[in-house]
C-alpha positions as CSV (number, residue, x, y, z in Angstrom):
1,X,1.5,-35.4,-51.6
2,X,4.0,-38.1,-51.0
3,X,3.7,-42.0,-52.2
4,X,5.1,-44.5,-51.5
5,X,5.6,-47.6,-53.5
6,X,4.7,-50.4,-52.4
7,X,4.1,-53.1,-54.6
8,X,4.7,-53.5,-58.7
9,X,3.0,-56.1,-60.3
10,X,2.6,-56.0,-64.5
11,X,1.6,-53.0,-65.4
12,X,0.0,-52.1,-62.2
13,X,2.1,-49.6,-59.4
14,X,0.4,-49.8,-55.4
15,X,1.2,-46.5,-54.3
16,X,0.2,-45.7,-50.5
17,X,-0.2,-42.1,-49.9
18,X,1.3,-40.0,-47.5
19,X,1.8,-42.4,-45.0
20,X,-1.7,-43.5,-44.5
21,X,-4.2,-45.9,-44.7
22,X,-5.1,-44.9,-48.4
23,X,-3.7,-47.0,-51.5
24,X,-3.9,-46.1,-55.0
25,X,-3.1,-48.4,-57.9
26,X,-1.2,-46.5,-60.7
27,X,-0.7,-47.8,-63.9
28,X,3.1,-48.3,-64.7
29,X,3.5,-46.4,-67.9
30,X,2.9,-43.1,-65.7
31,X,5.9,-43.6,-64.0
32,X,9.9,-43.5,-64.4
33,X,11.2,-46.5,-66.1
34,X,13.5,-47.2,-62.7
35,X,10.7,-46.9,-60.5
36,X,11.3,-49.3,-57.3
37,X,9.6,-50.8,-54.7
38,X,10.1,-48.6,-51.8
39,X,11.0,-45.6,-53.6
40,X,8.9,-42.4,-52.0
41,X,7.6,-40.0,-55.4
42,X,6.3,-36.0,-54.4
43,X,3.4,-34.7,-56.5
44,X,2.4,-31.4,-56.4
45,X,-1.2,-31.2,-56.0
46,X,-3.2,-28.4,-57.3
47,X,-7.2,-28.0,-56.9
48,X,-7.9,-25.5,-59.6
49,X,-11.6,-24.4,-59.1
């Protein structure tokens, strides 16, 4: 899974995700301390049932 920043306000990170219609808002302190607008993250995603 890919996102994409898109807007940092606060403490608060809008992440879109993989290039779609779908936003997520993030809060800051779970990401790098030189996070960017713009900048793209990859997350591995695991569904462990």
């Amino acid at each position: 899974m890919k996102l994409k920043i898109i807007k940092i306000e606060n403490r608060v990170v809008t992440c879109e995700v993989d290039g779609s219609d779908y936003f997520y808002d993030i809060a800051r302190r779970w990401l790098a301390e030189d996070i960017q607008e713009g900048d793209v993250i990859e997350i591995e995603y695991k569904n462990e049932q």
